[in-house]
TORBA-168450 format. One record per residue: residue number from 1; residue in three letters; x negated, z negated, y negated of N, C-alpha, C in turn. Coordinates in nm, 3 decimals. Layout:
# TORBA-168450
SITE|resi|resn|n_X|n_Z|n_Y|ca_X|ca_Z|ca_Y|c_X|c_Z|c_Y
SITE|NUM|ALA|X|Z|Y|X|Z|Y|X|Z|Y
...
***
This chain:
# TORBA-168450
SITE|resi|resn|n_X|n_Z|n_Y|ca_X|ca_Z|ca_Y|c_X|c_Z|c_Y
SITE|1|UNK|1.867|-5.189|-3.889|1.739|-5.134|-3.853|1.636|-5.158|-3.964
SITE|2|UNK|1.652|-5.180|-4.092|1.576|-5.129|-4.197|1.558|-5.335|-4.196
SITE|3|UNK|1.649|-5.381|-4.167|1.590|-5.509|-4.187|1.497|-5.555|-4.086
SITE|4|UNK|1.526|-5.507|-3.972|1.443|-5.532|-3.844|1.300|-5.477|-3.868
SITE|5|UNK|1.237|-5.387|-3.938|1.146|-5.339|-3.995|1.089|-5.385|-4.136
SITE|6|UNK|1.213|-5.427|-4.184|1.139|-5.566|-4.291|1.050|-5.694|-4.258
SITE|7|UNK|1.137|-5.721|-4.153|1.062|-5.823|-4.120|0.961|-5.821|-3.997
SITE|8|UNK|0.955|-5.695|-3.967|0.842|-5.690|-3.910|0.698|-5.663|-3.930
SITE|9|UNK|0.723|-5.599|-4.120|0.626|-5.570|-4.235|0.564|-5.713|-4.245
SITE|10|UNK|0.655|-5.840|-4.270|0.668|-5.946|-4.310|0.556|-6.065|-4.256
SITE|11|UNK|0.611|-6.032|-4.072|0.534|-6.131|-3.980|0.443|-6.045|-3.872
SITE|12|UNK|0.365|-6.000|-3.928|0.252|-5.933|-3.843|0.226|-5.980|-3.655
SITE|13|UNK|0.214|-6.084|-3.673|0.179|-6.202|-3.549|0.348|-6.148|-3.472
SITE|14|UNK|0.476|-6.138|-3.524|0.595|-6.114|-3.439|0.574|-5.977|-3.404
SITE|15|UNK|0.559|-5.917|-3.475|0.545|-5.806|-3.449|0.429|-5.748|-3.289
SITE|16|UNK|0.308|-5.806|-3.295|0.217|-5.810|-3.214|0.248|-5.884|-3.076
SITE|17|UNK|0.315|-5.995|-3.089|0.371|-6.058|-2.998|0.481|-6.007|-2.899
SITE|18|UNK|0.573|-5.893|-2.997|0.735|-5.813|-2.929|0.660|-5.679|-2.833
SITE|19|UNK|0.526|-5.649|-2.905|0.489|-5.499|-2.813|0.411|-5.581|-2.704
SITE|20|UNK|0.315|-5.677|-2.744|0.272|-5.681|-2.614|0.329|-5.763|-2.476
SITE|21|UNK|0.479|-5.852|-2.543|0.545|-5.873|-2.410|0.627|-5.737|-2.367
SITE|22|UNK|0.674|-5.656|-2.441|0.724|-5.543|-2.397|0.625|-5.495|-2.312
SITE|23|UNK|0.468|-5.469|-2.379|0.411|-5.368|-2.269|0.439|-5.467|-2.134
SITE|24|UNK|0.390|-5.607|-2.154|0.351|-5.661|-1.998|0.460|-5.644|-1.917
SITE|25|UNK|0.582|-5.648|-1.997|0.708|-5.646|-1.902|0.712|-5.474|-1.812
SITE|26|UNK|0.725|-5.406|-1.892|0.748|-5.298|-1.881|0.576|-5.278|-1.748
SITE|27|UNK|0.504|-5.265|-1.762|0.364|-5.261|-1.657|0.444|-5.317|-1.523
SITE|28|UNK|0.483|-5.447|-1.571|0.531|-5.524|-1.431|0.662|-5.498|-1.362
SITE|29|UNK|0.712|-5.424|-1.405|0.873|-5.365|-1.374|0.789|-5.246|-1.282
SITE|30|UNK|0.684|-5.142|-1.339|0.710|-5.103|-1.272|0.569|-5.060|-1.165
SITE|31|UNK|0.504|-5.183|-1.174|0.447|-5.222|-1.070|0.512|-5.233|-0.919
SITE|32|UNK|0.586|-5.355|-0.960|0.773|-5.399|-0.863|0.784|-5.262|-0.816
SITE|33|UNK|0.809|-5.197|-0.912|0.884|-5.033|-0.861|0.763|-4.951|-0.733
SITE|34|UNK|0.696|-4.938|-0.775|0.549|-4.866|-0.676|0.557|-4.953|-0.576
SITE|35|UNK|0.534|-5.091|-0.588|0.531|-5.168|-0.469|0.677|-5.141|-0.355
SITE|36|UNK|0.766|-5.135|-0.390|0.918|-5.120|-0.312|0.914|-5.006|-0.253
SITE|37|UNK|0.839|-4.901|-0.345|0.862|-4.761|-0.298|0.755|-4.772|-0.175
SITE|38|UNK|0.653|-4.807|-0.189|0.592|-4.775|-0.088|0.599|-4.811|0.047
SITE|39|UNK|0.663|-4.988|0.029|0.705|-5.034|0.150|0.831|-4.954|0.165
SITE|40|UNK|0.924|-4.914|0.148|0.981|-4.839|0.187|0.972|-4.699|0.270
SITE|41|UNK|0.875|-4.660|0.186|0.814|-4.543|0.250|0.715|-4.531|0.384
SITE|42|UNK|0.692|-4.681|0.458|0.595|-4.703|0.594|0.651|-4.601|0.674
SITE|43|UNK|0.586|-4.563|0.727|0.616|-4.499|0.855|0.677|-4.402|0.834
SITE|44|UNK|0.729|-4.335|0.750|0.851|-4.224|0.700|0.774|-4.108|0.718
SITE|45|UNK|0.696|-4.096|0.781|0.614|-3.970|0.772|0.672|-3.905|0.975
SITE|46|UNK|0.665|-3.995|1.067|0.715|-3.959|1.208|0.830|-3.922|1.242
SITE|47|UNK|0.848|-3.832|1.346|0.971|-3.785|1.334|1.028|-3.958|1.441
SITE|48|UNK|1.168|-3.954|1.410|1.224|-4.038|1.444|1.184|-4.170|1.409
SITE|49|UNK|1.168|-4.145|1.291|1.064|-4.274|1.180|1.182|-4.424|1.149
SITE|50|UNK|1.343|-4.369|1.221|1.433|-4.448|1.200|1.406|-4.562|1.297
SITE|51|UNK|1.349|-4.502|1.426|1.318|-4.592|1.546|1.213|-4.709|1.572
SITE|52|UNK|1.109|-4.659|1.477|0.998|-4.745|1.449|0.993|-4.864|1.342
SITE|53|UNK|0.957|-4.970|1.449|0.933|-5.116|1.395|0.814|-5.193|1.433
SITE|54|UNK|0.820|-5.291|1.322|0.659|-5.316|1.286|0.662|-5.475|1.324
SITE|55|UNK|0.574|-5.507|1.422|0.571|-5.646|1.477|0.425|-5.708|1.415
SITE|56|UNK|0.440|-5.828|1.340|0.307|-5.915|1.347|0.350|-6.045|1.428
SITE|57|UNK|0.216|-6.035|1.435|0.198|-6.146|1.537|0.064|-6.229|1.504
SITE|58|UNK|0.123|-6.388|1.538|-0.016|-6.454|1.528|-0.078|-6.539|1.648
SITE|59|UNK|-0.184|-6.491|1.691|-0.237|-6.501|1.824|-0.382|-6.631|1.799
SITE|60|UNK|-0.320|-6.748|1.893|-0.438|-6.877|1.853|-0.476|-6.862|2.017
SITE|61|UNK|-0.610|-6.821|1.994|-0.692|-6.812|2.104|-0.834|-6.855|2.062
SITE|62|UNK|-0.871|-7.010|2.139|-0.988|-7.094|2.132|-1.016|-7.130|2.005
SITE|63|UNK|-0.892|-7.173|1.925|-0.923|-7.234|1.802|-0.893|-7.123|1.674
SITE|64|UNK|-0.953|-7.001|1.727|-0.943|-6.867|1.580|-0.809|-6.809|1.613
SITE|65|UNK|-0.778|-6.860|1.502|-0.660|-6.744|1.449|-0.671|-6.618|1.394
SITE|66|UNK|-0.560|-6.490|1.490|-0.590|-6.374|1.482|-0.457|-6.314|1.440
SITE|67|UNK|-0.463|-6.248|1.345|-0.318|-6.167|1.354|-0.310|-6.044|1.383
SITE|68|UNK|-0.222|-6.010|1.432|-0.217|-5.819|1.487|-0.094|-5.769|1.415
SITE|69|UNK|-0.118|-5.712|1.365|0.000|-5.594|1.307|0.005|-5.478|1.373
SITE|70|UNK|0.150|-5.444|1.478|0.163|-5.309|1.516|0.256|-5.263|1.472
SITE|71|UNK|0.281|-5.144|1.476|0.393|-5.011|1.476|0.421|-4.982|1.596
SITE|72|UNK|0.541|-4.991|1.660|0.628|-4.945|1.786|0.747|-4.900|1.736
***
């Protein structure tokens, strides 16, 4: 430990470099995390929320493309 802190006295620039990929990692882990939870969490609010499924669809009518997203 005491050397790992030597040389982190040592090389300023390593040092600056280890926290801020830690922070980005750590932000983006648990970004990932919020994002999963929430898709997970669609629809979990209805009763019988086990039954409900979510259809998209892409509908080409006169050239424009339309997409519909439902819940059934």
């Amino acid at each position: 430990m005491k050397t790992l802190f030597r040389m982190y006295l040592k090389s300023k620039w390593t040092l600056v470099v280890t926290i801020v990929g830690f922070a980005i990692g750590l932000t983006a882990a648990l970004l990932l995390l919020i994002f999963i939870q929430h898709e997970l969490n669609f629809d979990r609010h209805w009763q019988n929320a086990d039954r409900i499924f979510r259809m998209n669809v892409t509908v080409v009518q006169e050239g424009i493309i339309k997409q519909v997203k439902k819940s059934l």
